[in-house]
C-alpha positions in Angstrom: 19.4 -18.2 -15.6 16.5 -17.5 -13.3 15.9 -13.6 -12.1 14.3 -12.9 -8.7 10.7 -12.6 -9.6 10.6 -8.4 -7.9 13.8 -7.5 -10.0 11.5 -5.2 -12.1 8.8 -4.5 -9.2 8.6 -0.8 -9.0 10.1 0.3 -5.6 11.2 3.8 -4.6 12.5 5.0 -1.1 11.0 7.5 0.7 12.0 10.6 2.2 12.0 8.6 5.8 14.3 5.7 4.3 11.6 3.3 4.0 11.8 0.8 0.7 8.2 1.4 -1.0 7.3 -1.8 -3.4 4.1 -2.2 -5.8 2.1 -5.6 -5.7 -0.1 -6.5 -8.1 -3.6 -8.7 -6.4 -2.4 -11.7 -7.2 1.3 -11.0 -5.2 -0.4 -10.8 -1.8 1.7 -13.3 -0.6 4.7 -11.5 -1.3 3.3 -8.2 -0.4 2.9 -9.6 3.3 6.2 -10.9 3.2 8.0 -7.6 2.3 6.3 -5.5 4.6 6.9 -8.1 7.5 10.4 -7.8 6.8 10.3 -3.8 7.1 9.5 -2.7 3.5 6.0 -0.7 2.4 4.0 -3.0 0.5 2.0 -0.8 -2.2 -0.8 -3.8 -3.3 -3.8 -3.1 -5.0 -6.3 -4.1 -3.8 -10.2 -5.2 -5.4 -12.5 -2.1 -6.8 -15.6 -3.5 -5.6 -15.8 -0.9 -2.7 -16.2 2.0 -5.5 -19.1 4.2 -4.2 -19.1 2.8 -0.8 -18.6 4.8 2.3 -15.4 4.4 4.0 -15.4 4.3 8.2 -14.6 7.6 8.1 -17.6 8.6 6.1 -15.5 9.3 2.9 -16.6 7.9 -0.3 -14.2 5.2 -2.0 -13.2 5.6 -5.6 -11.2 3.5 -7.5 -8.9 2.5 -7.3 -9.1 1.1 -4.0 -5.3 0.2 -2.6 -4.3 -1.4 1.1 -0.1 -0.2 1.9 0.6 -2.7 3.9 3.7 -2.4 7.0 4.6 -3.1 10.5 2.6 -0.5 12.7 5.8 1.9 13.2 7.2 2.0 9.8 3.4 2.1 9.0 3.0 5.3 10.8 5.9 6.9 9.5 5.6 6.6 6.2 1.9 7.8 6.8 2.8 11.2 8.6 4.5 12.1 5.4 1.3 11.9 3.5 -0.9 13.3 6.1 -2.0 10.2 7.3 -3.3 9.8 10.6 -2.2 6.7 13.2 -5.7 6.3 14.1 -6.4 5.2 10.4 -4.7 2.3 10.5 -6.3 -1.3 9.9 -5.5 -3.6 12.8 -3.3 -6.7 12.7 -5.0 -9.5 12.5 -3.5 -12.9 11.9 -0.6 -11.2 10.5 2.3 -8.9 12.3 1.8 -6.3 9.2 -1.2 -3.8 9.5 -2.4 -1.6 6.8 -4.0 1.7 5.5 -6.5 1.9 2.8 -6.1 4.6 -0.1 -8.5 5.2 -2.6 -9.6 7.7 -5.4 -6.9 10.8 -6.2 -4.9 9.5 -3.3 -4.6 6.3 -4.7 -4.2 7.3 -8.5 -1.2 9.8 -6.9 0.9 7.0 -5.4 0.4 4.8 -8.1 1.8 7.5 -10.3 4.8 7.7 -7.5 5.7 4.1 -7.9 5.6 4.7 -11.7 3.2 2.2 -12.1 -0.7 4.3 -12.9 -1.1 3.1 -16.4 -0.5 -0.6 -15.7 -3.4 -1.3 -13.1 
């Protein structure tokens, strides 16, 4: 018997009903496909940006994660974070945009999605 490869994904659901789900790099296929369908997508991203300066000015520790949605589930699950709309990464050839969390923030939601010592 075959088991759906995200039976074990770490998922939670947010206060605002949205279905949060963890990716690891090498599911950014999957990732896409979940949050195109509605869901969060949680997918860690590359650390290579550690000690670089975000567009905002902020420095980016690792880890370095993109959560990945369509722009309006994207914005909600963001204002209960304290996430601003304007911080959003455009859609590009995709429908899903995404935020980029690094540093505490990052090590925080990882540690949400049960997930922080396995990256």
């Amino acid at each position: 018997m075959r088991l759906p490869a995200d039976l074990f994904r770490p998922q939670v659901r947010g206060a605002d009903g949205l279905e949060v789900r963890y990716f690891q790099r090498r599911d950014l296929p999957a990732a896409i496909e979940f949050a195109e369908a509605g869901g969060i997508a949680v997918h860690r991203n590359f650390d290579r940006y550690h000690g670089t300066l975000s567009p905002r000015g902020i420095a980016m520790d690792r880890p370095f994660l993109h959560v990945i949605g369509l722009r309006s589930q994207l914005q909600a699950w963001g204002a209960g974070y304290g996430l601003r709309p304007e911080w959003i990464q455009p859609e590009k050839r995709r429908r899903v945009a995404h935020y980029d969390v690094f540093g505490e923030h990052a090590e925080r939601l990882l540690e949400r999605l049960g997930v922080a010592g396995e990256v």
